[in-house]
N, CA, C and O atoms as a GROMACS GRO file, in nm:
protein
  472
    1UNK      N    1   9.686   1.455   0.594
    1UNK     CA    2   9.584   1.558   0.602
    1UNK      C    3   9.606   1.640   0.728
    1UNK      O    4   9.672   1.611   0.827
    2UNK      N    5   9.523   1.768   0.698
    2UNK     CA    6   9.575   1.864   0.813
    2UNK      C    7   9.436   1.863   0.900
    2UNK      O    8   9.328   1.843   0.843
    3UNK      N    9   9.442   1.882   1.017
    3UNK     CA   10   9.369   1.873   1.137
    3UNK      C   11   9.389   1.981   1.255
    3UNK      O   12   9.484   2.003   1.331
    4UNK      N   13   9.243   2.049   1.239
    4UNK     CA   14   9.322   2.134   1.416
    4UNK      C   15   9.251   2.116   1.519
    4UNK      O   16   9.128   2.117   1.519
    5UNK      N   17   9.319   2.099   1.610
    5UNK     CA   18   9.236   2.055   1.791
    5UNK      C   19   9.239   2.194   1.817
    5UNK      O   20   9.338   2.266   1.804
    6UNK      N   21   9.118   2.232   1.857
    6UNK     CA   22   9.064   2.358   1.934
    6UNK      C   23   9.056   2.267   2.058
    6UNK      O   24   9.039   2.147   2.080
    7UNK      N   25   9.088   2.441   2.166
    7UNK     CA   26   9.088   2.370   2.294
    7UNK      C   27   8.961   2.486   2.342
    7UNK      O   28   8.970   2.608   2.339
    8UNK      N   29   8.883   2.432   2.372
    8UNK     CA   30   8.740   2.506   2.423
    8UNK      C   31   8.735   2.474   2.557
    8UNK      O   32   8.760   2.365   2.609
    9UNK      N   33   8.692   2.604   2.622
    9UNK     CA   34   8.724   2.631   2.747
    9UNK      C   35   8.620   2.691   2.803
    9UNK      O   36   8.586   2.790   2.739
   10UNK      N   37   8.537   2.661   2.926
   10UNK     CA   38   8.487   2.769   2.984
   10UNK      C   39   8.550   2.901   3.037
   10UNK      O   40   8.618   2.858   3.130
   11UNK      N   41   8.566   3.017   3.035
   11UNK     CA   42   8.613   3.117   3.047
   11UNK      C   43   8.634   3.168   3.189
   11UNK      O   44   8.732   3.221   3.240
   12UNK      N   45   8.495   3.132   3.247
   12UNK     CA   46   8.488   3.120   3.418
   12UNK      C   47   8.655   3.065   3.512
   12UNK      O   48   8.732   3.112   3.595
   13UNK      N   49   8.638   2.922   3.420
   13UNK     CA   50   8.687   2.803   3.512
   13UNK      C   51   8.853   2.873   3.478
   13UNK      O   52   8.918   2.886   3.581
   14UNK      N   53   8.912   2.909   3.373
   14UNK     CA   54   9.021   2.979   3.370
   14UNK      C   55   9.059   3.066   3.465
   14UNK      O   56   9.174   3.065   3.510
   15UNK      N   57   8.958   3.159   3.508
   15UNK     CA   58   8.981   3.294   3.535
   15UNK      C   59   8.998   3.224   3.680
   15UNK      O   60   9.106   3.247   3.735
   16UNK      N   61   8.907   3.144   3.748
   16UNK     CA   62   8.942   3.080   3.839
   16UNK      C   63   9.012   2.944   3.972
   16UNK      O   64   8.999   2.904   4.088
   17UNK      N   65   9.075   2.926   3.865
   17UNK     CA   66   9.180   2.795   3.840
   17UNK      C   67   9.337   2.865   3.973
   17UNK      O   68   9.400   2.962   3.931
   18UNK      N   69   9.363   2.828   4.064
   18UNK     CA   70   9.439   2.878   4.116
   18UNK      C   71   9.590   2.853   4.048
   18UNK      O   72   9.637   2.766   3.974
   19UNK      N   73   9.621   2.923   4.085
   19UNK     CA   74   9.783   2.943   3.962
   19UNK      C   75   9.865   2.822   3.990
   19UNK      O   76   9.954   2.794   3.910
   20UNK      N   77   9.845   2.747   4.094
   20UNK     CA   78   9.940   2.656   4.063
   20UNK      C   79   9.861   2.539   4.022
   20UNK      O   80   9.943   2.451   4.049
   21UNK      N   81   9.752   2.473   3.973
   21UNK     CA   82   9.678   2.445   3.917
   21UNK      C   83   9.656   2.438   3.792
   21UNK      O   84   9.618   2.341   3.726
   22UNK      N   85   9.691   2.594   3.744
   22UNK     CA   86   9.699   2.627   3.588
   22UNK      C   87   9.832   2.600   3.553
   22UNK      O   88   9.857   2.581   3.434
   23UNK      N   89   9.933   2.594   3.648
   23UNK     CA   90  10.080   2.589   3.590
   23UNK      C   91  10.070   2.405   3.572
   23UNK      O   92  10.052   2.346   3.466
   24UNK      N   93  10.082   2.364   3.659
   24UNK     CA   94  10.045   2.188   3.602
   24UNK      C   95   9.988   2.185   3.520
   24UNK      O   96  10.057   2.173   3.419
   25UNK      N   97   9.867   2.189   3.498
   25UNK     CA   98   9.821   2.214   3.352
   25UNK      C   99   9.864   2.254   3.261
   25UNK      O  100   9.828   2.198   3.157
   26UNK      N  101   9.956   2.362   3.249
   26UNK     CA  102  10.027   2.414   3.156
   26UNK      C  103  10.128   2.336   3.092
   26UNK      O  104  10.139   2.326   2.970
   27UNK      N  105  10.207   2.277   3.182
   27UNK     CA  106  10.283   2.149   3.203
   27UNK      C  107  10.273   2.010   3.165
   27UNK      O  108  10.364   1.936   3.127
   28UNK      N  109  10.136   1.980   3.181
   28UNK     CA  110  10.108   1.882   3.131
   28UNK      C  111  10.068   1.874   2.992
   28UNK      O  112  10.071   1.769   2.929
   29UNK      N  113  10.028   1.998   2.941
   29UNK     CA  114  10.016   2.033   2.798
   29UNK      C  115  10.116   2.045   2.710
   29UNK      O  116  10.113   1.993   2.599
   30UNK      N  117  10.217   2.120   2.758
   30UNK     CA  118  10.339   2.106   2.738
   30UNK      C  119  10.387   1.975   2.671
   30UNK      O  120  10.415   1.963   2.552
   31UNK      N  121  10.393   1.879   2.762
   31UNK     CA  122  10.471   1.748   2.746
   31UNK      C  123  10.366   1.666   2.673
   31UNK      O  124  10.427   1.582   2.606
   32UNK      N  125  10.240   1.653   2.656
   32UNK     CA  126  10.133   1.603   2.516
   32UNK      C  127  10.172   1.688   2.395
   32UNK      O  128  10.202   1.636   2.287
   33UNK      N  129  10.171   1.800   2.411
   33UNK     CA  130  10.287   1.881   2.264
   33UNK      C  131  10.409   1.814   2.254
   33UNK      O  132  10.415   1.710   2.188
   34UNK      N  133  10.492   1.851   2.302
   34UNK     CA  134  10.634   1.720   2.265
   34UNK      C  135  10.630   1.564   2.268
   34UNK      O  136  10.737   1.507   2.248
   35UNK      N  137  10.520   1.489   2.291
   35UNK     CA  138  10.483   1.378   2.266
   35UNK      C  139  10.476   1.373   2.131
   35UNK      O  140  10.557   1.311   2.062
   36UNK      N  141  10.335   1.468   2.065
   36UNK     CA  142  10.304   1.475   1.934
   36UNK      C  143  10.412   1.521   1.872
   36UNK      O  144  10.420   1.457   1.766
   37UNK      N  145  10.544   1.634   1.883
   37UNK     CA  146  10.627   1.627   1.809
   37UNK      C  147  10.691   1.513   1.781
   37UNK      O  148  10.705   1.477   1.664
   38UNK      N  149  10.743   1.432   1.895
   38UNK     CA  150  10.867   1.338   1.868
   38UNK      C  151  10.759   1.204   1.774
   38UNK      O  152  10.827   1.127   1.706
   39UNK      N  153  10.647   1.186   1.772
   39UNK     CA  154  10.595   1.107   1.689
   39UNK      C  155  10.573   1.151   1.524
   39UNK      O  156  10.544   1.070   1.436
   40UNK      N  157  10.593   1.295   1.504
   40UNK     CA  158  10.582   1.336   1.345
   40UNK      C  159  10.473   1.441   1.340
   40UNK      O  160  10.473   1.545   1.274
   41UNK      N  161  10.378   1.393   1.422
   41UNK     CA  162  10.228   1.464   1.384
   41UNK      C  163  10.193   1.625   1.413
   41UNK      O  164  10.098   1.697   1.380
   42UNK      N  165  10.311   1.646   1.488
   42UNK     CA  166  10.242   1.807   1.518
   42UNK      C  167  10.313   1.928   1.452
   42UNK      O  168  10.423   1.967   1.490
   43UNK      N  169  10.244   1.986   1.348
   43UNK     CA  170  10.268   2.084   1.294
   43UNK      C  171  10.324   2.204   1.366
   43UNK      O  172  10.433   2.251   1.336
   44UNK      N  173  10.217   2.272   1.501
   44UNK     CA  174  10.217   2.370   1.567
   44UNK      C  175  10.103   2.356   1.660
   44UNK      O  176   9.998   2.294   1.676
   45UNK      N  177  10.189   2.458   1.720
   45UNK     CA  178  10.072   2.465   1.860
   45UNK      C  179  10.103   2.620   1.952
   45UNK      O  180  10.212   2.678   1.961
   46UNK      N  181   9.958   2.666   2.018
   46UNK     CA  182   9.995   2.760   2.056
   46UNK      C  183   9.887   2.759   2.208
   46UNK      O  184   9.831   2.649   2.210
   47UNK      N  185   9.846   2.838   2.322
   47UNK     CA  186   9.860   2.855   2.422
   47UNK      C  187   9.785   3.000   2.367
   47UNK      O  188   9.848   3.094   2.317
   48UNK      N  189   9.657   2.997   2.386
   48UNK     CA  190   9.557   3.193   2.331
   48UNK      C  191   9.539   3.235   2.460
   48UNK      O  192   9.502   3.158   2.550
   49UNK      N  193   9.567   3.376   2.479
   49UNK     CA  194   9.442   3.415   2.603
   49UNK      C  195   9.312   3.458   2.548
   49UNK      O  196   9.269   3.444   2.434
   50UNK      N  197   9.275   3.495   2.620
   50UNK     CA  198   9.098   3.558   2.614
   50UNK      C  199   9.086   3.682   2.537
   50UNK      O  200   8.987   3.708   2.469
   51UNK      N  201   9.198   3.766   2.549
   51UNK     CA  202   9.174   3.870   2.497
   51UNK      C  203   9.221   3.871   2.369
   51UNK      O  204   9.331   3.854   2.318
   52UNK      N  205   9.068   3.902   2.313
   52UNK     CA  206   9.057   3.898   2.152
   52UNK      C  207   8.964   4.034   2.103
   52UNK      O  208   8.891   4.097   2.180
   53UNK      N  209   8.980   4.060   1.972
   53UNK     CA  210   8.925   4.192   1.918
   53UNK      C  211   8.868   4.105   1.789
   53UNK      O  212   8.912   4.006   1.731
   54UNK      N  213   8.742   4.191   1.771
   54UNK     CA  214   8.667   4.121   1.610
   54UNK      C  215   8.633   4.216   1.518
   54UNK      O  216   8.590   4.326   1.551
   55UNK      N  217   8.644   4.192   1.440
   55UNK     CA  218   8.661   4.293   1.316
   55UNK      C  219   8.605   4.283   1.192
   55UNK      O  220   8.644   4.194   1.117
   56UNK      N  221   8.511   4.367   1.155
   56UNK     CA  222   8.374   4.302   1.022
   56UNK      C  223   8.390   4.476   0.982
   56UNK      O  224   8.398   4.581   1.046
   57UNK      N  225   8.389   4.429   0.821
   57UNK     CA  226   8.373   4.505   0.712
   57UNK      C  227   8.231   4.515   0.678
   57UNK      O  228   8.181   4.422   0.615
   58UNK      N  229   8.156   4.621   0.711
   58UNK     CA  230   8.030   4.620   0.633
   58UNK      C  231   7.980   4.709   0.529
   58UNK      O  232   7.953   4.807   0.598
   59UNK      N  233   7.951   4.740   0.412
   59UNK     CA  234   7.910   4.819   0.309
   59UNK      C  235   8.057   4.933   0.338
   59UNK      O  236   8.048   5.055   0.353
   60UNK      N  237   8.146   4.877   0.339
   60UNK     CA  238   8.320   4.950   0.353
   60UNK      C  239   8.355   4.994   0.456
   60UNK      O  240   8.460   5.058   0.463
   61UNK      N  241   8.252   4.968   0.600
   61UNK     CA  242   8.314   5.047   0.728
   61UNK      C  243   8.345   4.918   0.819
   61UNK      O  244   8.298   4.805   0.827
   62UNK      N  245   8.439   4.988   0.881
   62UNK     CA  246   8.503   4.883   0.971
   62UNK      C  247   8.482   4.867   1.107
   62UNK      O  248   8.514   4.962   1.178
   63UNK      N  249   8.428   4.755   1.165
   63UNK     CA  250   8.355   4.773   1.323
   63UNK      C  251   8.481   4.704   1.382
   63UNK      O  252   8.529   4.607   1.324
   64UNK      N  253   8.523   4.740   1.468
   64UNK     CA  254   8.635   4.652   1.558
   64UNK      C  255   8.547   4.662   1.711
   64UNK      O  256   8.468   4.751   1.742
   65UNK      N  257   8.580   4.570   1.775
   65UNK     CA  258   8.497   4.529   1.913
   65UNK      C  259   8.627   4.454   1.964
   65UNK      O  260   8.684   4.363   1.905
   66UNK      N  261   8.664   4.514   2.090
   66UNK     CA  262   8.703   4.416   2.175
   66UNK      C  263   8.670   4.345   2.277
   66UNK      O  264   8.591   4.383   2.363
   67UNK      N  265   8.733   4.223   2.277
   67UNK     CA  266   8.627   4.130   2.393
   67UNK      C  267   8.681   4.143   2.529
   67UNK      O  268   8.796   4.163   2.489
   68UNK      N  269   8.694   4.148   2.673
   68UNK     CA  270   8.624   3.980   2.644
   68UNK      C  271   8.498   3.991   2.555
   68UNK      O  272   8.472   4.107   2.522
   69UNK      N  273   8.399   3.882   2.503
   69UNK     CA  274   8.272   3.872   2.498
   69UNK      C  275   8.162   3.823   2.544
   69UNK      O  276   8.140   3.706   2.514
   70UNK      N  277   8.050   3.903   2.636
   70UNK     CA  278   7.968   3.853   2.742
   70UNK      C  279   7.899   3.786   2.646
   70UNK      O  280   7.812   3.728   2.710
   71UNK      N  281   7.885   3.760   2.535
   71UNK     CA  282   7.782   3.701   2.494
   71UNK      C  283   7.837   3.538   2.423
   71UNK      O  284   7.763   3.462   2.359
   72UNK      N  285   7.981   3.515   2.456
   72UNK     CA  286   8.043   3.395   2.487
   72UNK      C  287   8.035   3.317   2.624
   72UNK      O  288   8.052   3.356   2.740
   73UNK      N  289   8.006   3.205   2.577
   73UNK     CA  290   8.021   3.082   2.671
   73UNK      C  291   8.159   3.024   2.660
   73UNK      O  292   8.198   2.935   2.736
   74UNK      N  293   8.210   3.061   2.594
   74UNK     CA  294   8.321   2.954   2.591
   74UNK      C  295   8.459   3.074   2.503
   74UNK      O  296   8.444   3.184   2.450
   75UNK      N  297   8.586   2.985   2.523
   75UNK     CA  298   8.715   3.070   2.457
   75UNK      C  299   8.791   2.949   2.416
   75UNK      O  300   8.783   2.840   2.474
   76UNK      N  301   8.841   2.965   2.347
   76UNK     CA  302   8.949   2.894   2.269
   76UNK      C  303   9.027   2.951   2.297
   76UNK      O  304   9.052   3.070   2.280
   77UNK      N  305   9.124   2.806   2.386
   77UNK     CA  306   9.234   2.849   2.517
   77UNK      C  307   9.336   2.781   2.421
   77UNK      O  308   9.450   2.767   2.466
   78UNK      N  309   9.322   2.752   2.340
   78UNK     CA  310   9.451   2.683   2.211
   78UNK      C  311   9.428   2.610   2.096
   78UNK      O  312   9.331   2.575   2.030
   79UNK      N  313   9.539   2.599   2.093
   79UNK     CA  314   9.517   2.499   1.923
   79UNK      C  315   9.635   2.370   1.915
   79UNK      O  316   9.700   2.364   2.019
   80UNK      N  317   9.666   2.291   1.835
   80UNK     CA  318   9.700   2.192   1.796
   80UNK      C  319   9.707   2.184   1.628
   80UNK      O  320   9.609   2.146   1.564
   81UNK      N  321   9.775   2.206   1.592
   81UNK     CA  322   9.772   2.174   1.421
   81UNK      C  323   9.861   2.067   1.369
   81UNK      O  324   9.979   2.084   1.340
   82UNK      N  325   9.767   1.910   1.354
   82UNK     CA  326   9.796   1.806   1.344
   82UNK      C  327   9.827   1.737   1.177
   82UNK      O  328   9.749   1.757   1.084
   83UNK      N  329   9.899   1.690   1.169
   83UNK     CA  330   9.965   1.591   1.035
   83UNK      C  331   9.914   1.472   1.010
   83UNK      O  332   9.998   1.387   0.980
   84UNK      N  333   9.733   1.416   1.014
   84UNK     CA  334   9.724   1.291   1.048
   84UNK      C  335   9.682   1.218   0.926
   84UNK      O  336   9.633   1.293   0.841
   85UNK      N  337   9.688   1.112   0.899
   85UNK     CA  338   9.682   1.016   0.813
   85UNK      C  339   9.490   0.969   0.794
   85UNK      O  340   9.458   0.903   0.694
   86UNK      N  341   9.391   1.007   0.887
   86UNK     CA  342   9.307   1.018   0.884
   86UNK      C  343   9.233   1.099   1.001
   86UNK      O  344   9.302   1.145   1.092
   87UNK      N  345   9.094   1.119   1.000
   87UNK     CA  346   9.012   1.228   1.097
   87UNK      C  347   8.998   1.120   1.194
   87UNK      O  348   8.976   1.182   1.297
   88UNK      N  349   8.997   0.988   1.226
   88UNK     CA  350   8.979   0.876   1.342
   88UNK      C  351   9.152   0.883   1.384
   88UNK      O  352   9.186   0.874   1.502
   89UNK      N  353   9.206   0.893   1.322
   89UNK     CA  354   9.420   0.940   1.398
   89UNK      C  355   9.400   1.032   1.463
   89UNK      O  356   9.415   1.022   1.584
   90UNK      N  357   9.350   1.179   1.395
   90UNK     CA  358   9.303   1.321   1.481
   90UNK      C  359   9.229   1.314   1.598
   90UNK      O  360   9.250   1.375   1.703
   91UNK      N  361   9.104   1.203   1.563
   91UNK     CA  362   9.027   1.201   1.687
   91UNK      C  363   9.091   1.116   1.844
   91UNK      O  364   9.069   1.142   1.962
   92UNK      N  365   9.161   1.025   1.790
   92UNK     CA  366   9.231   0.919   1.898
   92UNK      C  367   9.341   1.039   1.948
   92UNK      O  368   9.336   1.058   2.070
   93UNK      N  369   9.417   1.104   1.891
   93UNK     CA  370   9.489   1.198   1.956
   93UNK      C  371   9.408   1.315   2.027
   93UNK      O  372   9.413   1.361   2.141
   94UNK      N  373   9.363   1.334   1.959
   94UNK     CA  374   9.246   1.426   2.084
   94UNK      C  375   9.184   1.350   2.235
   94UNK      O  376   9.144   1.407   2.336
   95UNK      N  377   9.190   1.256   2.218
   95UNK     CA  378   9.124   1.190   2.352
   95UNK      C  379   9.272   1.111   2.434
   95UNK      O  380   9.272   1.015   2.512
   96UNK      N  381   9.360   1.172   2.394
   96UNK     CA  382   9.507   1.145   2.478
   96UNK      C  383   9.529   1.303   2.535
   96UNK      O  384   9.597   1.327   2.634
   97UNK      N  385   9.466   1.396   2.462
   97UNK     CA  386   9.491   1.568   2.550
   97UNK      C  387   9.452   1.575   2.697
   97UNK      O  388   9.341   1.552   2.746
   98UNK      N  389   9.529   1.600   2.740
   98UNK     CA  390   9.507   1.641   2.889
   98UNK      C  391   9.404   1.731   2.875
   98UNK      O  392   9.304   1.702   2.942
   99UNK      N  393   9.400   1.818   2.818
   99UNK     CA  394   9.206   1.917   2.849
   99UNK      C  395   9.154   1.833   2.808
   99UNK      O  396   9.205   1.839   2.696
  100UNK      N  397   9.063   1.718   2.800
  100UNK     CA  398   8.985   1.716   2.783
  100UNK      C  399   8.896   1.683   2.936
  100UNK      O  400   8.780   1.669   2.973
  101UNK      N  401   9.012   1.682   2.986
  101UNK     CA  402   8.956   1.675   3.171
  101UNK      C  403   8.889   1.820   3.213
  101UNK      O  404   8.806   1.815   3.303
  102UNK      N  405   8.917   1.948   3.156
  102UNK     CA  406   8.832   2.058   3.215
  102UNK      C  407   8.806   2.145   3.095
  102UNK      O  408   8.783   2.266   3.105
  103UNK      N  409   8.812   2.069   2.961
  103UNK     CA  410   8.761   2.143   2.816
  103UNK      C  411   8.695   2.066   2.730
  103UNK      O  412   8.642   1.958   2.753
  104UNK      N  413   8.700   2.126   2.626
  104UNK     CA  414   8.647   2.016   2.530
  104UNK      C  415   8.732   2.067   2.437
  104UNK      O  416   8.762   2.185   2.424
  105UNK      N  417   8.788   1.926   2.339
  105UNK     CA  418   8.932   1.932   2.230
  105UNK      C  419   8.789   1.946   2.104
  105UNK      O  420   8.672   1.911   2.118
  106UNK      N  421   8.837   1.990   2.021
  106UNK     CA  422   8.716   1.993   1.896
  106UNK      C  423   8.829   1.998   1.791
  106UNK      O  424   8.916   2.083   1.775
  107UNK      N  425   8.796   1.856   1.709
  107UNK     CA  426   8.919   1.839   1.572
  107UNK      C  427   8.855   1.884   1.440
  107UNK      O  428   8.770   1.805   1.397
  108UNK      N  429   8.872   1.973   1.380
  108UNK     CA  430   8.824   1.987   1.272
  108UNK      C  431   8.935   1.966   1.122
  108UNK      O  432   9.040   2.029   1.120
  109UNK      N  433   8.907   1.896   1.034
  109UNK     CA  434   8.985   1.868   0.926
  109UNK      C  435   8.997   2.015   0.831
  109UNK      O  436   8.895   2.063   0.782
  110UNK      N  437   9.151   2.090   0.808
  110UNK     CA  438   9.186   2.160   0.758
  110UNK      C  439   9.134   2.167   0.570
  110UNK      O  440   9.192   2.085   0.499
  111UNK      N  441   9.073   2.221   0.531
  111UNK     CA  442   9.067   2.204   0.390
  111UNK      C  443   9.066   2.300   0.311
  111UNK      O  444   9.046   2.406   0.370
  112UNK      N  445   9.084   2.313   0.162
  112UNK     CA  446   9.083   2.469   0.086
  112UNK      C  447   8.992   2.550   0.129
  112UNK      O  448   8.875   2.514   0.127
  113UNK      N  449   9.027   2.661   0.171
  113UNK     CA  450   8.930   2.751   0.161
  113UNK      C  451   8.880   2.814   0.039
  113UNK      O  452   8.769   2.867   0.035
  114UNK      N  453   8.935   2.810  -0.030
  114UNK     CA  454   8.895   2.901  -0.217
  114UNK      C  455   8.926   2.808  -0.305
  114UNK      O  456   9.014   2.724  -0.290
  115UNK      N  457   8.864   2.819  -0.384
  115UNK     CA  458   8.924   2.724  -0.508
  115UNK      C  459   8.923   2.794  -0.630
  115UNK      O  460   8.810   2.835  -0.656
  116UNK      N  461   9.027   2.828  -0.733
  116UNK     CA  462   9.022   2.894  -0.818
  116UNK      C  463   8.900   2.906  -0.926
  116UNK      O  464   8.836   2.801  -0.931
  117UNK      N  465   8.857   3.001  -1.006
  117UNK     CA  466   8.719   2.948  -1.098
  117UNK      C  467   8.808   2.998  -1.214
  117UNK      O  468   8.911   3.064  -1.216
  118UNK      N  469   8.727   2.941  -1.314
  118UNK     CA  470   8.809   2.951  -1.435
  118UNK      C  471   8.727   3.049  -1.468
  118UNK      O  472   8.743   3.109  -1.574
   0.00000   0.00000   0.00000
């Protein structure tokens, strides 16, 4: 089954993390990603910044907004897209992530989004 670790972040604590600080960190994320490869489980993984744009269709017009967004607490500073055999495998690998020392990992189980109707 498919699984993704969101990496939730205060947005603050990023912006003010001194760079060599964030580079260990970076580093140490790094090498928990090639952990999870050389064991089978990791699909992909990626490393987001902050800057994001949102985009809603309403009665056919199109609103685009770019963020940051003040009316966020939090950013999703990455992802994890896991191969696990159950959501307690997903969760035990989430509590081996190095963020979870200055984030919070959030595993959610991948599932259909649509299902055909007859």
């Amino acid at each position: 089954m498919a699984y993704l670790m969101l990496i939730v972040e205060d947005p603050e604590m990023r912006r003010s993390r001194p760079a060599s600080e964030g580079k260990r960190a970076y580093e140490r994320m790094a090498r928990f990603a090639q952990g999870l490869r050389s064991r089978g489980v990791l699909r992909a993984n990626e490393s987001l910044t902050s800057d994001a744009v949102r985009v809603r269709v309403r009665d056919g017009k199109q609103a685009v907004v770019d963020g940051p967004f003040a009316e966020s607490k939090e950013i999703i500073g990455g992802f994890f897209l896991l191969d696990c055999a159950s959501k307690a495998e997903a969760v035990a690998i989430a509590s081996e992530c190095p963020a979870t020392e200055w984030a919070t990992v959030e595993v959610r189980e991948i599932g259909p989004c649509w299902k055909e109707t007859a």
